[in-house]
C-alpha positions in Angstrom: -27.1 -48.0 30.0 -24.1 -46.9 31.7 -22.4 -43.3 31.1 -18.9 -44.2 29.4 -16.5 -42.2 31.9 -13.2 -42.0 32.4 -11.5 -45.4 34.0 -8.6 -44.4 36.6 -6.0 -47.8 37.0 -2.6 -48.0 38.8 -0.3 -50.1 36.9 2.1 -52.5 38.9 5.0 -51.0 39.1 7.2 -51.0 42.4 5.9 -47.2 42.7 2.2 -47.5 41.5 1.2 -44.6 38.8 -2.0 -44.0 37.9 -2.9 -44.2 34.3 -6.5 -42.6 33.4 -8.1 -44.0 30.2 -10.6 -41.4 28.6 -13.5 -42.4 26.7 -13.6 -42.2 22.6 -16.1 -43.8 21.8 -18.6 -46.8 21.4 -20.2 -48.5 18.3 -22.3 -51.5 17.4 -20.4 -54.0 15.1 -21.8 -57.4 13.4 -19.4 -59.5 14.8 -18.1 -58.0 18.1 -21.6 -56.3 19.5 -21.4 -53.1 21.7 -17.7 -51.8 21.2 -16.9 -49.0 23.8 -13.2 -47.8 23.5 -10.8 -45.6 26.3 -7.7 -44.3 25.0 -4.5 -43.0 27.3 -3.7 -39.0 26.8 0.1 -39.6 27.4 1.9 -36.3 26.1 4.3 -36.6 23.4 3.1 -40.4 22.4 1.4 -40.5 19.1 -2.6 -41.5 19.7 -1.8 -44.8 17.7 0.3 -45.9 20.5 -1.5 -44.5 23.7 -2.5 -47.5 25.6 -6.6 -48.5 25.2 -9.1 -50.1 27.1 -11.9 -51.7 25.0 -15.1 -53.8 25.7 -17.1 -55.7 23.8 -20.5 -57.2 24.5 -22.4 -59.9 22.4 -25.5 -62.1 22.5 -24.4 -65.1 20.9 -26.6 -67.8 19.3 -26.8 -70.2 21.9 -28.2 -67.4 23.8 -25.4 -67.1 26.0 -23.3 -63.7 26.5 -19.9 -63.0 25.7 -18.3 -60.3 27.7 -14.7 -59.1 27.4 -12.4 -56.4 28.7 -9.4 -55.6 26.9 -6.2 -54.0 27.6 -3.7 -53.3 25.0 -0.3 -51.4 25.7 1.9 -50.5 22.5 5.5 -50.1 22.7 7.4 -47.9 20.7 11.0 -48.8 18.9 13.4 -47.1 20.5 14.8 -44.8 17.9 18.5 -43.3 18.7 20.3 -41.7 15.8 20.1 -40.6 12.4 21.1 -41.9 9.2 24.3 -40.4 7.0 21.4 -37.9 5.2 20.2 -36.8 8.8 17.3 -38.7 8.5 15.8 -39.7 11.6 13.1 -42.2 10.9 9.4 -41.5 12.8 8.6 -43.7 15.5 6.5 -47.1 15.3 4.8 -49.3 17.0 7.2 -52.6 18.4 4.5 -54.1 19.6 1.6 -54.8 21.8 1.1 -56.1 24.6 -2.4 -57.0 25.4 -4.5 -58.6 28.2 -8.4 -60.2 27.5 -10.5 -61.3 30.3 -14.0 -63.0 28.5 -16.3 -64.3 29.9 -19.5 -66.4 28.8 -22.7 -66.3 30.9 -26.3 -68.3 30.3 -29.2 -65.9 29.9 -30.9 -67.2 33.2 -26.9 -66.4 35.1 -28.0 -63.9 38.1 -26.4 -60.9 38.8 -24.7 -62.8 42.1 -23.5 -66.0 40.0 -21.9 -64.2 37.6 -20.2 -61.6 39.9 -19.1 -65.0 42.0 -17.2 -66.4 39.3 -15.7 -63.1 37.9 -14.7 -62.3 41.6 -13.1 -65.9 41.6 -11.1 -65.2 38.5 -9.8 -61.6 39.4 -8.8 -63.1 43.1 -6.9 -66.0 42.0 -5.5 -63.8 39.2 -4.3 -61.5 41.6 -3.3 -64.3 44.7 -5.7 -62.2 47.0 -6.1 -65.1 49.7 -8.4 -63.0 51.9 -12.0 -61.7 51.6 -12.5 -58.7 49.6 -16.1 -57.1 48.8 -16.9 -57.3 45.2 -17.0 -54.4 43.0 -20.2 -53.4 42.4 -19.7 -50.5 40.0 -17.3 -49.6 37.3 -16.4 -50.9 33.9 -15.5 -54.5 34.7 -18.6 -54.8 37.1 -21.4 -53.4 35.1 -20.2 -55.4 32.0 -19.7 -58.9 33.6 -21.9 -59.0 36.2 -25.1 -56.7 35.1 -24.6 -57.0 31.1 -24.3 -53.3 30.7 -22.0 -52.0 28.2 -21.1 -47.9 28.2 -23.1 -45.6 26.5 
């Protein structure tokens, strides 16, 4: 199994900053399989609103295997004044915003098929119109293309 390590991203803004998602854990769950979660270590955001990275992977009856990455970002109300007592309520959770990519391979997919149509998906996804070598290693790679979830 893979060593669950830190993941470093850079987001999209018009000056890229690198976010780095530290690992917190991983489980085994009925439903969703092997769970392994990341969590942001933003200072001064509460750890119910850092942003998280979780993957799931599941052998699913029809002997195929679901595999899915997930990327949530929670946004905090913006809180600005105080009531008439001088109470200033604590900060929640707006919402989330949340990206999934799953995917769903046969148990006699190779290594090379899947990692063709997962390189497919990213490319479009991204409007990369030239060749780019496929990741081999990382997160993403080892769970879609080699079935490996972090340990």
């Amino acid at each position: 199994m893979s060593g669950q390590t830190s993941i470093v991203a850079y987001d999209g803004a018009s000056t890229p900053v690198q976010h780095t998602f530290y690992p917190i854990g991983n489980t085994t769950d009925e439903k969703l399989g092997a769970v392994s979660r990341w969590r942001e270590g933003l200072s001064g955001v509460p750890l119910y609103a850092q942003p998280r990275v979780t993957t799931f992977l599941k052998k699913l009856k029809d002997g195929k295997t679901r595999c899915e990455l997930r990327v949530e970002v929670p946004v905090m109300e913006a809180i600005s004044n105080q009531n008439a007592a001088g109470y200033t309520a604590a900060p929640k959770i707006a919402y989330v915003d949340q990206v999934s990519i799953v995917t769903y391979f046969h148990e006699r997919s190779p290594t090379t098929g899947r990692r063709l149509a997962r390189m497919l998906a990213v490319n479009i996804a991204n409007n990369i119109l030239t060749s780019v070598a496929a990741a081999t290693a990382g997160v993403s790679s080892e769970l879609f293309d080699s079935e490996i979830p972090a340990s």
